[in-house]
N, C-alpha and C positions, 0 to 999 in steps of 0.2 A: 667758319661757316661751311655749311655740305651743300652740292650741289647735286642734283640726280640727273643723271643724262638718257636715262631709257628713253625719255620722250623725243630728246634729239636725235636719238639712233634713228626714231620710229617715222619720223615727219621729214629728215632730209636723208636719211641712205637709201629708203626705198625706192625714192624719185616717183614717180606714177603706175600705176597699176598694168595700163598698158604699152610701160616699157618692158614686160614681158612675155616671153611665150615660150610653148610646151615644146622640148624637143624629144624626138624619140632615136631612140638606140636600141642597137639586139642585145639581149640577153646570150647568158654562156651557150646555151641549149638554140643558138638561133635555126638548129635543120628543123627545128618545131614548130614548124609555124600553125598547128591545133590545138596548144596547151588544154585548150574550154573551160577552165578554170584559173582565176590568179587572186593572189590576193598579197595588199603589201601593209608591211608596218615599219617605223623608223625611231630607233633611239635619240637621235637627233639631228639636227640639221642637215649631217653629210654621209650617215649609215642609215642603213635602211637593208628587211629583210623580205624577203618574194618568194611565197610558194606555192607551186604551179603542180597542178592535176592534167595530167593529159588523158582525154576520152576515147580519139581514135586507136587501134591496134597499132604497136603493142601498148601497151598501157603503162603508165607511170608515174611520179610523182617526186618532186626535187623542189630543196630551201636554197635558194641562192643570196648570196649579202655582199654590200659593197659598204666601205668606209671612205668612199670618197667621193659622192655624191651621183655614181650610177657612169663614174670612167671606166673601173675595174671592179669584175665578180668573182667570187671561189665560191664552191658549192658545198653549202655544209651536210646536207644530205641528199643521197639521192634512194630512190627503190623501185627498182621491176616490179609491177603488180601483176601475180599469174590469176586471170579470174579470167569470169565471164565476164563482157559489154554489160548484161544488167547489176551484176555485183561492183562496177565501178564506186557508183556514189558510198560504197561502203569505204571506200578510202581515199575520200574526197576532204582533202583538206579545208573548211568553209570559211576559218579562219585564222589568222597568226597577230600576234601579238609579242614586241617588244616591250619586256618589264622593266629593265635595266641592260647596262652593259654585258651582264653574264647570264641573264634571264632571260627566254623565247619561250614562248607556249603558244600549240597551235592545236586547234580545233579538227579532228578525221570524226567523216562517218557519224555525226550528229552523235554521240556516246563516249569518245575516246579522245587522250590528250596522247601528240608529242612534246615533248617539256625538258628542255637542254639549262642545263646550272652553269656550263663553264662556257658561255659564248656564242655555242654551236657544233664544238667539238665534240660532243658523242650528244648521244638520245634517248631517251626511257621513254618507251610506250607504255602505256597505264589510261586506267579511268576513274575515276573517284568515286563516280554514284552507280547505279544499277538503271540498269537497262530500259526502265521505265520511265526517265528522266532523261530528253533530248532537246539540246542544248546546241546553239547557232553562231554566237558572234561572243567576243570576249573584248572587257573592257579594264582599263588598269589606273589609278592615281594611285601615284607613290608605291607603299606598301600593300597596297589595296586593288584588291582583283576579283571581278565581278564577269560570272558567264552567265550569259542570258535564254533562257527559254525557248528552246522550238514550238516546243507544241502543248506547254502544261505554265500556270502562273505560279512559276516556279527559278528561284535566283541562286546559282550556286556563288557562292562569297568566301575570299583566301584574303587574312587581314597579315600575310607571312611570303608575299610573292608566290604564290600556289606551292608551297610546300605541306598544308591541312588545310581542307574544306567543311564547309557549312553547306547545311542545304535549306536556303532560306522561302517559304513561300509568300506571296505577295496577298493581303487583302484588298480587293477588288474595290471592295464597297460598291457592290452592282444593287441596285435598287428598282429593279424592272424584274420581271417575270416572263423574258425572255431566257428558250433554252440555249446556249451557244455551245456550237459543235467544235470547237476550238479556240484555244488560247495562246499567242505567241507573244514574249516580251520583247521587246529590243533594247540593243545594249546602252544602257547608261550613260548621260553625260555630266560633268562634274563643271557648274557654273556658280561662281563666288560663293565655294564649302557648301553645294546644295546638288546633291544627285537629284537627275531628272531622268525618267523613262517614258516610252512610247508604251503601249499595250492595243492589241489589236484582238478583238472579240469578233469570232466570225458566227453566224447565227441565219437559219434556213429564214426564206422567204414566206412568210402563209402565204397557202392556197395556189403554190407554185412546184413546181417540178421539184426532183429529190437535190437537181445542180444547179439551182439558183439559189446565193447565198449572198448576205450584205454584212458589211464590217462596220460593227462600235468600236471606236477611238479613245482611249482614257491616257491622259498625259499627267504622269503623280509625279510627286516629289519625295526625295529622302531628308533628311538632316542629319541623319545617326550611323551613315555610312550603312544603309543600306537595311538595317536593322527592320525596321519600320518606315511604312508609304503612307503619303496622303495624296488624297485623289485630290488634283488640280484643275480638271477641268475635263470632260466627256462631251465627243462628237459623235453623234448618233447615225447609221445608216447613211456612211460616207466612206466611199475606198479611198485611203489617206497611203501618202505615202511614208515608208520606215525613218525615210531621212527627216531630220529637222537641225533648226538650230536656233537658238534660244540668244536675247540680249536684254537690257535695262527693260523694257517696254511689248517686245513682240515675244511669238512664238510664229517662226516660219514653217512649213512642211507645203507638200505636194495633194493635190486633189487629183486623185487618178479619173473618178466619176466628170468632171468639170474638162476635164483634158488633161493629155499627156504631159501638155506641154502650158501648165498653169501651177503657179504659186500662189497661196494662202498666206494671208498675213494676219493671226489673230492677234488682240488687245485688251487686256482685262481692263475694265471699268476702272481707272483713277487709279489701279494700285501697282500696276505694273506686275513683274515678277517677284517682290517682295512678297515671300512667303509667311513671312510672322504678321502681317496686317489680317489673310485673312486664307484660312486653307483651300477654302475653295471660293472662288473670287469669280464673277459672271464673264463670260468673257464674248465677243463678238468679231466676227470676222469683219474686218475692216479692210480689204484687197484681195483682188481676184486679178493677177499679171499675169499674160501671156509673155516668154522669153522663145521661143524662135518656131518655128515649121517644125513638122515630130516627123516627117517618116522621111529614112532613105532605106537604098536600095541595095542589099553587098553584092558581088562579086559572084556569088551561088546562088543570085536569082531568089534570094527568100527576104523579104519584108520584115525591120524592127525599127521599132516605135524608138527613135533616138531622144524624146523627149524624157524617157522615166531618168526621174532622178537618182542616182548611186548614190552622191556624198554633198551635203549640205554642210557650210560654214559661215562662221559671222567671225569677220577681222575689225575691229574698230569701226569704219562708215560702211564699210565694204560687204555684202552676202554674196558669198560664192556657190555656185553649183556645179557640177558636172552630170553629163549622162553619157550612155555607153558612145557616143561620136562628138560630140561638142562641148563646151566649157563656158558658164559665162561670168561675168560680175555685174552686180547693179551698187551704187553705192547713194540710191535714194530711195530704201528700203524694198526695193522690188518697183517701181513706176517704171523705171527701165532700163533697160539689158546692154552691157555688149560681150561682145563674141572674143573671147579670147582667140590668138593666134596659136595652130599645131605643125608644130615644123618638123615633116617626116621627110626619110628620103624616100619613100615610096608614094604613092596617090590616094593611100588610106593608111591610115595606123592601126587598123583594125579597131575593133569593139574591145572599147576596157570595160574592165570588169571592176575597179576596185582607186581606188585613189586619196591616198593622205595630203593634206595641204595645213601646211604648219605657219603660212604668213602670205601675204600679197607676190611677196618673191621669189620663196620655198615651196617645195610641193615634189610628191612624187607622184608619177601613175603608170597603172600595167595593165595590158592589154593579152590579147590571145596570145600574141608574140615579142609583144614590144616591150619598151622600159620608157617613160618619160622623165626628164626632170624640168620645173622653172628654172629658165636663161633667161639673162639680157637677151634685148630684141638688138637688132643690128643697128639701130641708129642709138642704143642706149652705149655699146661698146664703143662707137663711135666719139659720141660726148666723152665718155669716164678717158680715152684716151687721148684727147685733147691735151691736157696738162699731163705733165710728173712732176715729181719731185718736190710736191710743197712743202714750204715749212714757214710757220707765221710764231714770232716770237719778241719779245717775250710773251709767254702763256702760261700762266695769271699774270695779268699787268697791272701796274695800278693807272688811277686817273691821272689826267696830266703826263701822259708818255708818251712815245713814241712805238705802233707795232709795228712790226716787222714784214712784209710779206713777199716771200723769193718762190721762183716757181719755173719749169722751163716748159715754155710754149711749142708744141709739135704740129700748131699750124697759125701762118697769120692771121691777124683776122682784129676785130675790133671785142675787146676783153673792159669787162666793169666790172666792179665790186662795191659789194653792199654790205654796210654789220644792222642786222636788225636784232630787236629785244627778242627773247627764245619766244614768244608770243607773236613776234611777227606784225607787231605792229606799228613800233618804236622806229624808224629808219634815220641811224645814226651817220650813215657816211653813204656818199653815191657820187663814183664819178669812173672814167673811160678813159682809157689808150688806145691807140693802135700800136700794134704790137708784132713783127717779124717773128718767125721762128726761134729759139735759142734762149735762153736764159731770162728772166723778166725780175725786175724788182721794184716794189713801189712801197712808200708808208704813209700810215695813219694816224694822227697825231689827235689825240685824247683829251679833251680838258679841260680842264683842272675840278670841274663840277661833273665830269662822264659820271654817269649814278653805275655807281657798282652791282653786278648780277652776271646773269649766263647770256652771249649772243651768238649769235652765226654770222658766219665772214662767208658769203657766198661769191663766187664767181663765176661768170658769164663769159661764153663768147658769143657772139653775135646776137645777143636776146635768152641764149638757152643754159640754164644752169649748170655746167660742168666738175664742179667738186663745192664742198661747202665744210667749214672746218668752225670747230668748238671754240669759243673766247671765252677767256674768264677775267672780269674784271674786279679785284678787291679792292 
């Protein structure tokens, strides 16, 4: 019989959401403290890649990478930029993407890629399309690499890790008689084998000045890896923001017109995001949440709105956001917030600009100057060090036996244990010691009807869960 444990990993290693928080660290280049641009991507859990544009004189630009979760950096590229202050954004790296282990591609100057095969260790500058196609944010599953549109409804698509491109254009299905002065797409997300995109239709005001203008919202889907779009769903004459994140039932994003610092929760009528019941399915905004106060104040006396949203995610119960000063989680759809913790050694960690979050745990973020990662919080280090050395055996046991459980206790204190069904509802054993420092062993005797399946041996000290270990019983 097979037993799958992803679900145990996911319900008892993460312990709670705010057993953690962001800590910051300098980067290689730390005399820099004005990069003005960052931007990061991560191959996996403990690598991750950072490439930093600096604006002030003299001018520069450099890919920094760690494989070991943001202790240690080497720089894979760096380059002097001899220009003018206004020729800067011409080598403004906007974004970088990790394809694989040997694959980087980053986006300069809305036109041009750099694109390394072996790692990082060298660099080919190139562009693939012509000059009339500008292009912002890069998106990648698997084999599949998709660059998104600045300013044309227009997808560049690599089904080869960006080794030959496509130049895919998007139909709209705009059905109004509205002229729009511009079209940006944003980049892709890929939710159970269904690309989904943002599109942002900017279009002048009647009867108003030539710089008032309002943005139409179209959120389509792919099935065909990009091939072909259907429109999903159109919000009309609403500043929305780029970010969202999609699950079973909502579509989150930001309402810039509504406030800075307000989320959106729309809901198709009965069908959810199942895209085969119905291509475009009615949809209604069902929440409008405030998550915290939008403005502070930097250091140079200039004003930003810290409530626009950078990066939107959905973990299981969990919707994450970040914005360039704060971080939050709700995990009852958006009704309400809290504040993550940023543990810097300075009084700011300055404005991020950019942040990937891979789990309730994981995450990276970068700032003008700084490197974040998710850490335990000091009382989670605290618990996880309570015990060593567990070991509960035999593991798979049968019914009717006797388990095992040895463990050395690093503080006294009053220690329980419990085996509950992996559903957490079944509570087969529950009882308490007091227990000294030094070596601990106790067991649990199984019988002879224990119904066989997967549980968890969790242990306590004082009330607080301190490690929790896999049972299998055939």
């Amino acid at each position: 019989m097979k037993y799958f444990f992803i679900i145990l990993v996911l319900a008892y290693s993460s312990l709670y959401a705010n057993d953690y928080e962001w800590q910051f660290t300098h980067l290689n280049n730390d005399t820099v403290q004005t990069a003005g641009h960052s931007r990061v991507s991560c191959s996996d859990t403990m690598s991750a890649v950072v490439a930093r544009t600096k604006y002030s004189y003299p001018y520069s630009r450099w890919i920094e990478h760690t494989s070991d979760y943001g202790q240690t950096w080497d720089t894979l590229y760096y380059e002097d930029l001899d220009c003018e202050s206004w020729e800067v954004y011409q080598y403004l790296i906007s974004d970088i993407k990790y394809l694989d282990e040997n694959n980087i591609l980053a986006i300069y100057g809305y036109r041009n890629f750099l694109q390394s095969t072996d790692g990082g260790k060298s660099w080919i500058d190139t562009s693939y399309f012509d000059d009339s196609f500008a292009y912002n944010e890069i998106s990648s599953f698997d084999s599949l690499v998709i660059v998104a549109g600045a300013t044309d409804q227009f997808m560049g698509i690599s089904k080869d890790l960006g080794k030959t491109w496509t130049l895919q254009e998007i139909d709209l299905m705009i059905d109004n008689n509205r002229e729009y002065i511009d079209t940006t797409i944003y980049s892709p997300k890929n939710y159970k084998d269904t690309l989904f995109t943002f599109v942002h239709l900017r279009h002048k005001v009647p009867f108003t000045s030539q710089l008032t203008y309002l943005l139409d919202n179209i959120f389509m889907f792919s099935i065909d890896e990009g091939k072909s779009w259907q429109k999903l769903y159109t919000i009309d004459d609403l500043a929305l923001s780029n970010c969202y994140a999609i699950d079973d039932n909502y579509f989150y994003t930001q309402s810039v017109d509504y406030s800075f610092d307000t989320v959106l929760v729309y809901k198709p009528d009965g069908t959810g995001l199942d895209t085969t019941l119905s291509p475009t399915p009615h949809w209604q905004m069902v929440k409008i949440n405030k998550y915290s106060g939008n403005i502070e104040v930097m250091t140079d006396s200039l004003s930003f709105t810290c409530g626009v949203i950078i990066e939107m995610n959905k973990f299981d119960d969990y919707l994450c956001i970040s914005t360039p000063f704060k971080s939050f989680y709700s995990s009852d759809y958006g009704d309400t917030w809290i504040k993550e913790e940023w543990n810097s050694s300075n009084k700011s960690a300055g404005m991020i600009n950019d942040y990937e979050r891979l789990s309730m745990s994981k995450g990276f973020m970068v700032g003008n100057s700084k490197f974040a990662t998710l850490q335990p919080s000091t009382s989670v280090l605290q618990k996880q060090n309570a015990i060593k050395n567990i070991s509960v055996y035999p593991n798979p046991i049968s019914s009717g036996s006797k388990l095992n459980l040895e463990f050395e206790a690093q503080e006294s204190g009053v220690y329980s244990y419990k085996l509950n069904s992996l559903d957490g509802k079944s509570m087969q054993f529950d009882r308490q010691d007091y227990l000294s420092t030094g070596k601990a062993f106790t067991t649990i005797e199984l019988g002879s009807d224990f119904a066989t399946g997967v549980y968890i041996l969790s242990i306590m000290k004082d009330g607080e869960v301190v490690a929790a270990k896999k049972v299998i019983v055939e």
